[in-house]
Every structure is written in structure tokens, then in C-alpha cells.
CHARMM-style PDB file with segment names, atoms N, HN, CA, C and O in Angstrom:
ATOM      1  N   UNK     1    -176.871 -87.761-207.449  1.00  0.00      PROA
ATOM      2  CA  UNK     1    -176.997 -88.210-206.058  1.00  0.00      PROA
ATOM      3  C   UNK     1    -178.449 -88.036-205.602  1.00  0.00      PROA
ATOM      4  O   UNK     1    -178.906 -86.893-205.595  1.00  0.00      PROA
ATOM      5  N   UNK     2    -179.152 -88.978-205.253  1.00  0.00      PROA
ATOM      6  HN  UNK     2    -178.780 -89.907-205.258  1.00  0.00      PROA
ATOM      7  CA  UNK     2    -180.606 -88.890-204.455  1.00  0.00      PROA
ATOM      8  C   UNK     2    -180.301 -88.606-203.488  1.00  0.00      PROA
ATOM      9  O   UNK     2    -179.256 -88.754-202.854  1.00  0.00      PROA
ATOM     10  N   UNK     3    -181.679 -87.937-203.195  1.00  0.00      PROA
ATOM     11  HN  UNK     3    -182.528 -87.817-203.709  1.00  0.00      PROA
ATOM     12  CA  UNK     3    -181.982 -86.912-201.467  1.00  0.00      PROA
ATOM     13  C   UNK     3    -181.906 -88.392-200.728  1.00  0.00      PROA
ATOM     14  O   UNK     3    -182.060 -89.577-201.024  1.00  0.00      PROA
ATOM     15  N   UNK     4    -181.484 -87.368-199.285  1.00  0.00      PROA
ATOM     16  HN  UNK     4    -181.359 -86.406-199.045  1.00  0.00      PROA
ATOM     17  CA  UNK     4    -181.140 -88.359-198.301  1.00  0.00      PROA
ATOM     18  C   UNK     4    -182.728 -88.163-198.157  1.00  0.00      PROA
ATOM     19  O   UNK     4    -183.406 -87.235-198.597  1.00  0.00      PROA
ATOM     20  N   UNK     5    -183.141 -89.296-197.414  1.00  0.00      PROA
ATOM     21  HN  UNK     5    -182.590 -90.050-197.056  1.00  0.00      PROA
ATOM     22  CA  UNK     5    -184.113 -89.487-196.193  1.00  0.00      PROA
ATOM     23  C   UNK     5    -184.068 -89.367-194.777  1.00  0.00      PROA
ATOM     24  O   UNK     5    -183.332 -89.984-194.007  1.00  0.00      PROA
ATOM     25  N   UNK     6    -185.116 -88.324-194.453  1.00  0.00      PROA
ATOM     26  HN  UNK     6    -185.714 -87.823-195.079  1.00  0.00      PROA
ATOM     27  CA  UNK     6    -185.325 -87.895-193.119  1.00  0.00      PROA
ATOM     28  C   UNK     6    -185.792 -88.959-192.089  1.00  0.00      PROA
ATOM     29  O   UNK     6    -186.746 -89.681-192.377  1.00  0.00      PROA
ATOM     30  N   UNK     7    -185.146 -89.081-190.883  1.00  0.00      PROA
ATOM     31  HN  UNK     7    -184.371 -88.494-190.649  1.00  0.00      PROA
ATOM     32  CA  UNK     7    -185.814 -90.412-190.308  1.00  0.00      PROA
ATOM     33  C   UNK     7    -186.715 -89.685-189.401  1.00  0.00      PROA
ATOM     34  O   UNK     7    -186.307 -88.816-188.631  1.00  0.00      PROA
ATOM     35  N   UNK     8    -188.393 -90.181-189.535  1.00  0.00      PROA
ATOM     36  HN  UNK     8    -188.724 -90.888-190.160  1.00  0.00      PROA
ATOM     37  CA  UNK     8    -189.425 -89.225-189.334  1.00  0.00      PROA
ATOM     38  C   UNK     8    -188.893 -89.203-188.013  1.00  0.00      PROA
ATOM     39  O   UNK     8    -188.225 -88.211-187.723  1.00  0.00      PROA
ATOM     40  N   UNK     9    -189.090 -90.322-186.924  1.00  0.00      PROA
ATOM     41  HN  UNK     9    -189.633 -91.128-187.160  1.00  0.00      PROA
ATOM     42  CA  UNK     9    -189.117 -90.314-185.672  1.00  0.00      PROA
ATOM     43  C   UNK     9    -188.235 -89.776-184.837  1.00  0.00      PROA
ATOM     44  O   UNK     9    -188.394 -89.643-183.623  1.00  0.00      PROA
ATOM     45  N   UNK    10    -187.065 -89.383-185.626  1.00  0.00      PROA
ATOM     46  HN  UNK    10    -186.935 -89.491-186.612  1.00  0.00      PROA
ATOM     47  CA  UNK    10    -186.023 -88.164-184.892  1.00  0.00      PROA
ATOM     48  C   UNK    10    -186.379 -86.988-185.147  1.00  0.00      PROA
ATOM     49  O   UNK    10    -186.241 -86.153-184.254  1.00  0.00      PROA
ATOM     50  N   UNK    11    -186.916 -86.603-186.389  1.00  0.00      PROA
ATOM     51  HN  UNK    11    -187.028 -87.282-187.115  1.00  0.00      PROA
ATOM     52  CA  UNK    11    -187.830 -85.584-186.835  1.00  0.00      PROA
ATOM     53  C   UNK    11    -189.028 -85.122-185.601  1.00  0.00      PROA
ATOM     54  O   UNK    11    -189.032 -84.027-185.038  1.00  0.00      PROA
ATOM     55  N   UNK    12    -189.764 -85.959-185.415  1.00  0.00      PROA
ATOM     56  HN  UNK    12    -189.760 -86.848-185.873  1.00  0.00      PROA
ATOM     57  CA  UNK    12    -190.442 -85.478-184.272  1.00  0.00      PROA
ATOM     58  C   UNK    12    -189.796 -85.176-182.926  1.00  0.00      PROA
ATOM     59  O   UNK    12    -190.368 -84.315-182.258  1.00  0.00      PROA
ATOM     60  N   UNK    13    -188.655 -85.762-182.390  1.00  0.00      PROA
ATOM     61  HN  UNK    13    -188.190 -86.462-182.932  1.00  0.00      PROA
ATOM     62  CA  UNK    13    -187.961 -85.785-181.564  1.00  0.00      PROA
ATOM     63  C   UNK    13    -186.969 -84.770-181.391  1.00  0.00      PROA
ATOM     64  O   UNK    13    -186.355 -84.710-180.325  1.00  0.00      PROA
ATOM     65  N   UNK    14    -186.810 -84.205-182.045  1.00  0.00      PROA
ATOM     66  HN  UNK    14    -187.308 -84.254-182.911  1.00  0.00      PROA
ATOM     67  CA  UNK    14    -185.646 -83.174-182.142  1.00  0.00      PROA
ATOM     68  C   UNK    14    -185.977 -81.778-183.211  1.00  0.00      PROA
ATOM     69  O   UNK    14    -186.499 -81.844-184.324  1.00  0.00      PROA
ATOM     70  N   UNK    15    -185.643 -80.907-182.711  1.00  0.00      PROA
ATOM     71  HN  UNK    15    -185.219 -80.853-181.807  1.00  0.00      PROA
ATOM     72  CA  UNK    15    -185.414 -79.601-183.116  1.00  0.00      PROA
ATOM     73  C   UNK    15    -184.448 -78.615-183.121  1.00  0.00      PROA
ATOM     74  O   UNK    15    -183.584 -78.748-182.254  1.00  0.00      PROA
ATOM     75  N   UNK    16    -184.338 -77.519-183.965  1.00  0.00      PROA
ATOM     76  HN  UNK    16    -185.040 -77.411-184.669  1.00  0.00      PROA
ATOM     77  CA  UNK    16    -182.977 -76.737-183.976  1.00  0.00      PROA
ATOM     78  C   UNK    16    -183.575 -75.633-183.474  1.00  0.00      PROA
ATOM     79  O   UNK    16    -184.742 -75.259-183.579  1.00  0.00      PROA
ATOM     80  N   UNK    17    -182.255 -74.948-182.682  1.00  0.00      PROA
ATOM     81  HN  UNK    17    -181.306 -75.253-182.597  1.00  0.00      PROA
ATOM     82  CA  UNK    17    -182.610 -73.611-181.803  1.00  0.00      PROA
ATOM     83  C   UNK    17    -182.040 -72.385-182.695  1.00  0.00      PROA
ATOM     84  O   UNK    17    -181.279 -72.857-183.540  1.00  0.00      PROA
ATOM     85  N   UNK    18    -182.114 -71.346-182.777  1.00  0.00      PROA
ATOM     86  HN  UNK    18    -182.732 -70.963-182.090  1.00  0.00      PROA
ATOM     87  CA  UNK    18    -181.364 -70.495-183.695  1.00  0.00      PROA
ATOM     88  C   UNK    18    -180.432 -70.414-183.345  1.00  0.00      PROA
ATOM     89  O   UNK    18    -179.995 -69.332-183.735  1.00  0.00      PROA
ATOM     90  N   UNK    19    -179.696 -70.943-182.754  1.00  0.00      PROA
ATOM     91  HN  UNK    19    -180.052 -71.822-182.437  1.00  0.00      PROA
ATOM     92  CA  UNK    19    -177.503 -70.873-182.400  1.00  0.00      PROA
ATOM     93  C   UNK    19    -177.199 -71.793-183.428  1.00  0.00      PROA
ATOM     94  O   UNK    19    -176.040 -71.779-183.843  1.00  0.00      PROA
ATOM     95  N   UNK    20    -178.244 -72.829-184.073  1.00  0.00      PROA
ATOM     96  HN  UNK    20    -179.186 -72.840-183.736  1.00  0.00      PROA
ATOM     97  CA  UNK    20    -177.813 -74.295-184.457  1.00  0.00      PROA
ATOM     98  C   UNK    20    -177.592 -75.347-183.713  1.00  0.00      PROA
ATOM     99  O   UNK    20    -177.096 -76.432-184.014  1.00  0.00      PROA
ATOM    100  N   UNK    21    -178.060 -74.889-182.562  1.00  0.00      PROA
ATOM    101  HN  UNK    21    -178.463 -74.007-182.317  1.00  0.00      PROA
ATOM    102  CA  UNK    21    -178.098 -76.457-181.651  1.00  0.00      PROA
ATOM    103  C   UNK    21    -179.511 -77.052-181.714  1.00  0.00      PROA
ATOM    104  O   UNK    21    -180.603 -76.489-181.805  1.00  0.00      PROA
ATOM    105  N   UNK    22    -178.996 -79.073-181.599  1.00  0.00      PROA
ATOM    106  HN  UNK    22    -178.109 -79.530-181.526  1.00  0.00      PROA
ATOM    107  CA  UNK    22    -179.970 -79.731-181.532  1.00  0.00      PROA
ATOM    108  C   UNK    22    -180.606 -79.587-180.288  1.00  0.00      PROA
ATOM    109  O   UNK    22    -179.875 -79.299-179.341  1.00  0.00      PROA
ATOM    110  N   UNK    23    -182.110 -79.758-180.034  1.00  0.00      PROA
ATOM    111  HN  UNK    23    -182.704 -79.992-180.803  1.00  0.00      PROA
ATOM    112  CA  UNK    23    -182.680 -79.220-178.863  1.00  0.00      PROA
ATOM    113  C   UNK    23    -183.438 -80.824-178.576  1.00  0.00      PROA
ATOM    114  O   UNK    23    -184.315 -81.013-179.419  1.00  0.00      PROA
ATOM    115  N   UNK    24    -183.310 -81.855-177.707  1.00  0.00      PROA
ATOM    116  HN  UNK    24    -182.598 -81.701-177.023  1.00  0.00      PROA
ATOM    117  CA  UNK    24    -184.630 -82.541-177.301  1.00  0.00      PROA
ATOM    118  C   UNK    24    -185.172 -82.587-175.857  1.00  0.00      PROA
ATOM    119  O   UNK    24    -184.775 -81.979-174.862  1.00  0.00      PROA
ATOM    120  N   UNK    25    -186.087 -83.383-175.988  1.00  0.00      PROA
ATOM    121  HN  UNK    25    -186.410 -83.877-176.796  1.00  0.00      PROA
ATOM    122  CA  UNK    25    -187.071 -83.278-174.451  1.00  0.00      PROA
ATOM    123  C   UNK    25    -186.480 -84.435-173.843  1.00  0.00      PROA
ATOM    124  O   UNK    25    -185.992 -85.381-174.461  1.00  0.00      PROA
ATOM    125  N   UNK    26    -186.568 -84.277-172.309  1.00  0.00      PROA
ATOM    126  HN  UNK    26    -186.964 -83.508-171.808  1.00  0.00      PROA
ATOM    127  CA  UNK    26    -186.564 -84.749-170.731  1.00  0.00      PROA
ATOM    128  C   UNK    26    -186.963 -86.182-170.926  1.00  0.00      PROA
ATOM    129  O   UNK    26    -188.174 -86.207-170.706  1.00  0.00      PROA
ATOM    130  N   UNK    27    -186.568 -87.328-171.216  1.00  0.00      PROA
ATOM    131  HN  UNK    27    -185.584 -87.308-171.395  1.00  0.00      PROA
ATOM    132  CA  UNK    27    -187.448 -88.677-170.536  1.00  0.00      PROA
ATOM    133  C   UNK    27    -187.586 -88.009-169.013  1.00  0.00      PROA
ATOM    134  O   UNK    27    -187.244 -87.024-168.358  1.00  0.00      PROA
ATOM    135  N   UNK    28    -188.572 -89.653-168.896  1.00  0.00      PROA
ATOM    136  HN  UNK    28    -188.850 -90.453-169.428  1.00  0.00      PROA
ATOM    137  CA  UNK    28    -188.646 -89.703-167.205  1.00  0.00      PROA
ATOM    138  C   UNK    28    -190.181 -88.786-166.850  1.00  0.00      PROA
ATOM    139  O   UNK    28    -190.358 -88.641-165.641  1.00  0.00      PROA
ATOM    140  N   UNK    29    -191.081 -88.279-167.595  1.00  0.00      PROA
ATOM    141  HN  UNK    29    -190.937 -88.397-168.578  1.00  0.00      PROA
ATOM    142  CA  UNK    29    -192.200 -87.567-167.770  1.00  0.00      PROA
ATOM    143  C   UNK    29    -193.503 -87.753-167.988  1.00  0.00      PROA
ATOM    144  O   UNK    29    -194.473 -86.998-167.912  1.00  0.00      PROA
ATOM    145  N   UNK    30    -193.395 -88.689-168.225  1.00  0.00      PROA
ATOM    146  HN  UNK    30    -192.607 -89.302-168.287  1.00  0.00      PROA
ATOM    147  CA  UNK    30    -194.911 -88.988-168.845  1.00  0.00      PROA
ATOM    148  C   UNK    30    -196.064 -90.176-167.900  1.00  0.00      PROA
ATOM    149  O   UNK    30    -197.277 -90.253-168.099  1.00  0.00      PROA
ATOM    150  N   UNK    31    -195.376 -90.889-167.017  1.00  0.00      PROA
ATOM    151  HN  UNK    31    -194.391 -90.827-166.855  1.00  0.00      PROA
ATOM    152  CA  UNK    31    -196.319 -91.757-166.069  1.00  0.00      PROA
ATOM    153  C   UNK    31    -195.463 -91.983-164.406  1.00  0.00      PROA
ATOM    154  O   UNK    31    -194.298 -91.800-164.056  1.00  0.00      PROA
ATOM    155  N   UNK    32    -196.569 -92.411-163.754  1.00  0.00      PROA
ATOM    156  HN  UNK    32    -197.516 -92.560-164.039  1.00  0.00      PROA
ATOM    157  CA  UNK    32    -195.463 -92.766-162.438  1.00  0.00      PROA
ATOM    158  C   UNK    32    -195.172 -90.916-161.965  1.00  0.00      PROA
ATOM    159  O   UNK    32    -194.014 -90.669-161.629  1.00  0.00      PROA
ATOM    160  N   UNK    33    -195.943 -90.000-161.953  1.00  0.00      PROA
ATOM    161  HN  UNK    33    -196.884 -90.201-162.225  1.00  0.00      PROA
ATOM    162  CA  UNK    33    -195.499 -88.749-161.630  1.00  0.00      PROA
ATOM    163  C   UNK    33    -195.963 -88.203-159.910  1.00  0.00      PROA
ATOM    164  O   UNK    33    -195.712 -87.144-159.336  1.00  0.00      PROA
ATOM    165  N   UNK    34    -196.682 -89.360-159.470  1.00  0.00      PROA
ATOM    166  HN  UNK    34    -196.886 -90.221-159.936  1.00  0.00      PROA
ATOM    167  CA  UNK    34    -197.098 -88.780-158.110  1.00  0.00      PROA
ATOM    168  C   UNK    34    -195.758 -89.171-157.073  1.00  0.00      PROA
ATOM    169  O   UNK    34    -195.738 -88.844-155.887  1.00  0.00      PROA
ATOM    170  N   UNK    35    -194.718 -89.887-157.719  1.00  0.00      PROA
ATOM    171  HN  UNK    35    -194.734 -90.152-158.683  1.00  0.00      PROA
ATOM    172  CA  UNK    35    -193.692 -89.895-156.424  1.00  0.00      PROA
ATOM    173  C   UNK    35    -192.956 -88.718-156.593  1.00  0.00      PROA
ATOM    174  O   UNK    35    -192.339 -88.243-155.639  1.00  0.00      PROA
ATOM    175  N   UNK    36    -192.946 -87.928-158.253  1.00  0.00      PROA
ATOM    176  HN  UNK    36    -193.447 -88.313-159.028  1.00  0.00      PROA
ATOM    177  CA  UNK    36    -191.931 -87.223-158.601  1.00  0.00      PROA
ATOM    178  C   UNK    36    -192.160 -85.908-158.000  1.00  0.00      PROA
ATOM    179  O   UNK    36    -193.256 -85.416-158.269  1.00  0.00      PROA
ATOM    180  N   UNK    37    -191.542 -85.365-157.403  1.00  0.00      PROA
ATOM    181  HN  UNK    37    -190.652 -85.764-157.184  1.00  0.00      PROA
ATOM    182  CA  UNK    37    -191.716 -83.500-156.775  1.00  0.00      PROA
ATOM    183  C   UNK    37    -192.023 -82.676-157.845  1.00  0.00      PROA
ATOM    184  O   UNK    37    -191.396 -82.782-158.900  1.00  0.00      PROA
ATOM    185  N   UNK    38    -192.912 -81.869-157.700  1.00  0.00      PROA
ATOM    186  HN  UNK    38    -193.421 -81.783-156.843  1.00  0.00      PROA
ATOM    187  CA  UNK    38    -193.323 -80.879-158.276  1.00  0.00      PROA
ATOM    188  C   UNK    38    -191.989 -80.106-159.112  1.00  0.00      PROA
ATOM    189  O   UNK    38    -191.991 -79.795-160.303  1.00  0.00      PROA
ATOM    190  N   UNK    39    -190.792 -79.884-158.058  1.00  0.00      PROA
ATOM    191  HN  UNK    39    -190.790 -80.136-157.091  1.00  0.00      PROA
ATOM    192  CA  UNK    39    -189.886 -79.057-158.801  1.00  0.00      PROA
ATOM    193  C   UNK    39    -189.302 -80.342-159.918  1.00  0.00      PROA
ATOM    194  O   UNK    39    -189.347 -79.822-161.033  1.00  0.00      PROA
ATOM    195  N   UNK    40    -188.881 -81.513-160.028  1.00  0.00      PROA
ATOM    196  HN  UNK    40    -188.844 -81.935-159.123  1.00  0.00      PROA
ATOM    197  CA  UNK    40    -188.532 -82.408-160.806  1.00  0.00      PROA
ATOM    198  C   UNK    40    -189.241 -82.386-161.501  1.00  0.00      PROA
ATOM    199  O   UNK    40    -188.648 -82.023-162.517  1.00  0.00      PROA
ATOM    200  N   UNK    41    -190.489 -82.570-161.788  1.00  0.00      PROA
ATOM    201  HN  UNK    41    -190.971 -82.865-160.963  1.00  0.00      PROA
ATOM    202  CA  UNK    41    -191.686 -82.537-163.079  1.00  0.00      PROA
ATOM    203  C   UNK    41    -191.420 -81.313-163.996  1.00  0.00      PROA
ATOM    204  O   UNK    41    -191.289 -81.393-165.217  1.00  0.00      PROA
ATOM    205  N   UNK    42    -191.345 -80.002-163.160  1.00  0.00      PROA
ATOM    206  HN  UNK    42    -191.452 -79.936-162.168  1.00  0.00      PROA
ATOM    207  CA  UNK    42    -191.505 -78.749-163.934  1.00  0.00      PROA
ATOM    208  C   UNK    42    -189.827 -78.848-164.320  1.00  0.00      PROA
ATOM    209  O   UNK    42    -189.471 -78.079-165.212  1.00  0.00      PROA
ATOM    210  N   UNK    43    -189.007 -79.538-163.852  1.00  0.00      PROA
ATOM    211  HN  UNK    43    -189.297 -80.163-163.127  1.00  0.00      PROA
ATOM    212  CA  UNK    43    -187.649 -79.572-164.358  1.00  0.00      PROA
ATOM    213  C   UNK    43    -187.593 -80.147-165.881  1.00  0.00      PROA
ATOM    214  O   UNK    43    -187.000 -79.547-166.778  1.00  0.00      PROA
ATOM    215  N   UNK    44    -188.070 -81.004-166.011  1.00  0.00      PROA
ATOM    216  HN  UNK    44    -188.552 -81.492-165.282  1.00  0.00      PROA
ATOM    217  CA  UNK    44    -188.285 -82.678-166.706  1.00  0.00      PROA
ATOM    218  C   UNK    44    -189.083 -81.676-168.023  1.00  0.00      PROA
ATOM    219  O   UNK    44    -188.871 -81.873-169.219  1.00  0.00      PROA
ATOM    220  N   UNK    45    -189.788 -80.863-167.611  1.00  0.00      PROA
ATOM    221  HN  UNK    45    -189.961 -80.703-166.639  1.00  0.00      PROA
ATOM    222  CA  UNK    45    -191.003 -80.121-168.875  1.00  0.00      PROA
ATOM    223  C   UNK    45    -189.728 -79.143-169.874  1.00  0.00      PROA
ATOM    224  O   UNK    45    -190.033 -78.877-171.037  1.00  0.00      PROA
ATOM    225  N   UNK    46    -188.696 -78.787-169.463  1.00  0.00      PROA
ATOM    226  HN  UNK    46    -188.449 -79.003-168.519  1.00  0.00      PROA
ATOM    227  CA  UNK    46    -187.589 -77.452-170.870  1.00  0.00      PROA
ATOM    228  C   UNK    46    -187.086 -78.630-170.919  1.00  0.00      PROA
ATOM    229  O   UNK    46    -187.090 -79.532-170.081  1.00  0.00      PROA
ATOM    230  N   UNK    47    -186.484 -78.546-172.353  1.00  0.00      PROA
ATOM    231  HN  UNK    47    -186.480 -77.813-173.034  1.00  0.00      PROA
ATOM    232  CA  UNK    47    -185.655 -78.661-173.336  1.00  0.00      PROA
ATOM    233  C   UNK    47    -184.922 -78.659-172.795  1.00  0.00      PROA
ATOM    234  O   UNK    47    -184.832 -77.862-171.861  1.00  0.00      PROA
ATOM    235  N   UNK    48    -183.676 -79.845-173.172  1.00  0.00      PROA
ATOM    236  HN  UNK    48    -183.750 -80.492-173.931  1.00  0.00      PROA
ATOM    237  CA  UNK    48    -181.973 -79.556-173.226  1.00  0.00      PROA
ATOM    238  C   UNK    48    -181.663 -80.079-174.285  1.00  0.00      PROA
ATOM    239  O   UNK    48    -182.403 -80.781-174.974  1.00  0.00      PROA
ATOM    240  N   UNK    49    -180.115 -79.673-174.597  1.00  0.00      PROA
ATOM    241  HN  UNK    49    -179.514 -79.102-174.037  1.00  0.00      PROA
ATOM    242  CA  UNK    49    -179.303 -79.421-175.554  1.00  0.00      PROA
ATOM    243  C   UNK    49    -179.045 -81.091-175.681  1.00  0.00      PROA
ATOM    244  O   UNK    49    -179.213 -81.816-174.700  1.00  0.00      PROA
ATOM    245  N   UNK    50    -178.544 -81.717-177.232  1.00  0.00      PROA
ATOM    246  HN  UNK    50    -178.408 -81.128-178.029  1.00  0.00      PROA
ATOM    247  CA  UNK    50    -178.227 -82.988-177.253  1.00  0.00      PROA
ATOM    248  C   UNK    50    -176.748 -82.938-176.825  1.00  0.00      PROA
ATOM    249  O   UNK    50    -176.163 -81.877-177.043  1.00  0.00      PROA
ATOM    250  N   UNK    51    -176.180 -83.777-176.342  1.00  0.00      PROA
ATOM    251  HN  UNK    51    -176.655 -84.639-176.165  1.00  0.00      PROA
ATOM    252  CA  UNK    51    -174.795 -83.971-176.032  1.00  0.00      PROA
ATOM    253  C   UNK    51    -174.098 -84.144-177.122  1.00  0.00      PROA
ATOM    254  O   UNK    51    -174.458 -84.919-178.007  1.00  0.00      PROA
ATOM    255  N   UNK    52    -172.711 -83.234-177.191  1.00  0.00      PROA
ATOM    256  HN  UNK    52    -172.419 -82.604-176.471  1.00  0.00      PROA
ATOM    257  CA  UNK    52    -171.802 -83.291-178.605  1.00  0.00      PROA
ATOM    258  C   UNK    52    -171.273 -84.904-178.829  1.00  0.00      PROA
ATOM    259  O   UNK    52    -170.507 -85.366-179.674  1.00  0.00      PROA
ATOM    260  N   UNK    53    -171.750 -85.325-178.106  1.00  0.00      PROA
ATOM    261  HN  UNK    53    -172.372 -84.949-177.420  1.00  0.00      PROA
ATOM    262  CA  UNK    53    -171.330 -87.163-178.565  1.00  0.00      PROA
ATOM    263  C   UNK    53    -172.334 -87.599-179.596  1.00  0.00      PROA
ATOM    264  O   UNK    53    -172.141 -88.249-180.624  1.00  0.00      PROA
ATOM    265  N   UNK    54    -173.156 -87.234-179.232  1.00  0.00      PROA
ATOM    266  HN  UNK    54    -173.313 -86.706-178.397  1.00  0.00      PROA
ATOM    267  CA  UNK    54    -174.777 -87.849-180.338  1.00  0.00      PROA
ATOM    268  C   UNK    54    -174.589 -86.776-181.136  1.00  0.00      PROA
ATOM    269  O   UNK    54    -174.398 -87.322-182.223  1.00  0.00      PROA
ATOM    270  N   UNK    55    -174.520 -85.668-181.311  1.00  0.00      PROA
ATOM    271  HN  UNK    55    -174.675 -85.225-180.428  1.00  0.00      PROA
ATOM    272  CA  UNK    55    -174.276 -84.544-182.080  1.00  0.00      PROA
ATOM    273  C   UNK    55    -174.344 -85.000-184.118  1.00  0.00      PROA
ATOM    274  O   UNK    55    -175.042 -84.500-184.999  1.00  0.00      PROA
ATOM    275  N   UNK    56    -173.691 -85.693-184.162  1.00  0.00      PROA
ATOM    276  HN  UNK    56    -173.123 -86.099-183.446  1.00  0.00      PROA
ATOM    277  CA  UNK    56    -173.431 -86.104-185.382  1.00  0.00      PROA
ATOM    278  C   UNK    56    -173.970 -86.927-186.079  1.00  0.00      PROA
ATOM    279  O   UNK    56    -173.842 -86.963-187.303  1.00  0.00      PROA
ATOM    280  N   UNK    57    -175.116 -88.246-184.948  1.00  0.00      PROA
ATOM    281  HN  UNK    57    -175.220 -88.217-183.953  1.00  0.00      PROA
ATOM    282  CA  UNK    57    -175.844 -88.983-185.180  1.00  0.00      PROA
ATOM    283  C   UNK    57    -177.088 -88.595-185.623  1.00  0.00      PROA
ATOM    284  O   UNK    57    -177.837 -89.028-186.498  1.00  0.00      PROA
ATOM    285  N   UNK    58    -177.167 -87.452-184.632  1.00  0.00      PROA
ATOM    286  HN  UNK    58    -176.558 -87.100-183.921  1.00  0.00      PROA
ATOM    287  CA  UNK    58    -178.585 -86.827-184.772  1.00  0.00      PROA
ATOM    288  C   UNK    58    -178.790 -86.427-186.235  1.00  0.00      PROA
ATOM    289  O   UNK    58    -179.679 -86.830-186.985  1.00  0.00      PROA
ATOM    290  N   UNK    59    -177.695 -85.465-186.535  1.00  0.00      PROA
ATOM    291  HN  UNK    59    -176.972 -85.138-185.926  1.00  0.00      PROA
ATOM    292  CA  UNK    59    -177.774 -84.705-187.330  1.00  0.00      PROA
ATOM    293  C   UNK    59    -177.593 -85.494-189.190  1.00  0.00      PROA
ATOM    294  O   UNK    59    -177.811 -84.963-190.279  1.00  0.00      PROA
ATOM    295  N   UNK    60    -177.100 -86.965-188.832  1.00  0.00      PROA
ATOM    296  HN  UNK    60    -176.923 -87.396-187.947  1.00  0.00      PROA
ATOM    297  CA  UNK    60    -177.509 -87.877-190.091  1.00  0.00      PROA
ATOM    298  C   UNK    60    -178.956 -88.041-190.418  1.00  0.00      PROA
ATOM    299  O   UNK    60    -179.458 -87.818-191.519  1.00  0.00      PROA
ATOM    300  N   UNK    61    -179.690 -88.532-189.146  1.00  0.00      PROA
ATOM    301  HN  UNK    61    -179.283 -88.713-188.251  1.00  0.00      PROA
ATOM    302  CA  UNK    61    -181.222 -88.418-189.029  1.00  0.00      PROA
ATOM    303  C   UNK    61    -182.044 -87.563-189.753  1.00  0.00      PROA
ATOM    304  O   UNK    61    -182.880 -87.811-190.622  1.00  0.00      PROA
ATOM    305  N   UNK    62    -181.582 -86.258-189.135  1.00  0.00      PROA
ATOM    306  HN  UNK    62    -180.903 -86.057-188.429  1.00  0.00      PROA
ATOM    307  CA  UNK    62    -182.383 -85.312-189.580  1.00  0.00      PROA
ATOM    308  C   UNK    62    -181.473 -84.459-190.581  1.00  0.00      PROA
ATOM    309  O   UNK    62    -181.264 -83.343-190.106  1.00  0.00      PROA
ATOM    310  N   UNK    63    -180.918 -84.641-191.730  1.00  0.00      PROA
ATOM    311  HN  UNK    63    -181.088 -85.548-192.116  1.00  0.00      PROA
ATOM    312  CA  UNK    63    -180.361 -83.882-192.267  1.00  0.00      PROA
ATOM    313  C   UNK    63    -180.576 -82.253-193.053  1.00  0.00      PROA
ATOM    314  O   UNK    63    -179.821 -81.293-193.213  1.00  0.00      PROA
ATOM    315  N   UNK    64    -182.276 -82.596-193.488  1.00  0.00      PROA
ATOM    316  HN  UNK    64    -182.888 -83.375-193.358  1.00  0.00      PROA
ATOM    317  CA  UNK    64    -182.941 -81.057-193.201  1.00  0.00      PROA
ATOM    318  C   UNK    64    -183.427 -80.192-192.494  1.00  0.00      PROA
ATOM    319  O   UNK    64    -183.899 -79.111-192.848  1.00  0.00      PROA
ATOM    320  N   UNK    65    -183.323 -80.679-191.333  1.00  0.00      PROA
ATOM    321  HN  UNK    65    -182.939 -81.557-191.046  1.00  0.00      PROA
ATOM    322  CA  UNK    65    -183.905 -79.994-190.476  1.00  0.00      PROA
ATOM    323  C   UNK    65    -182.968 -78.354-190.053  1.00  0.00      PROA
ATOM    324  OT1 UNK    65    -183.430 -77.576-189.218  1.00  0.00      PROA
TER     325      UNK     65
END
């Protein structure tokens, strides 16, 4: 059986936390930030958890990670 392939661009996109959860970043961040409130920006900047629906998708992606 050949190694799977890592799909780079979820690779950059995603990371594991030491519980084993997938971890990614906030859209909604990066331009257009002077209407957004200060507390929404610094909201938008942590990490959340991927939703157990994508859970399984992700984790085809990145299978070494």
C-alpha cells in the first residue's frame, strides 16, 4: 500500500491540540477591519475547534498530522 498524500493547503490550515482535536483559524480577519469592533477582531484572532461534521474530512487531508 503507498503513503497517502498530505493535502498541503489543509496542512497549513489546520493543526492538532494535545486532546487530539483539530484546531483552525477565524475567517472574517484579514481586510475591511475598520467597521469591525475592537472586541470582534481580538475575537476573530484564537483558534476554534473544527466542527465534528468536517471532523473526518479534515482528518483524510491531513492524515499525518
Amino acid at each position: 500500500m503507498p503513503k497517502m498524500k498530505t493535502n498541503r493547503g489543509a496542512a497549513k490550515r489546520f493543526k492538532l491540540s494535545a486532546s487530539g482535536k483539530i484546531i483552525r483559524s477565524k475567517a472574517f480577519s484579514s481586510h475591511i477591519l475598520t467597521k469591525k469592533s475592537t472586541k470582534r477582531k481580538r475575537n476573530l484572532r484564537k483558534g476554534t475547534e473544527v466542527d465534528a461534521t468536517n471532523c473526518k474530512v479534515v482528518r483524510r487531508l491531513i492524515p499525518y498530522l
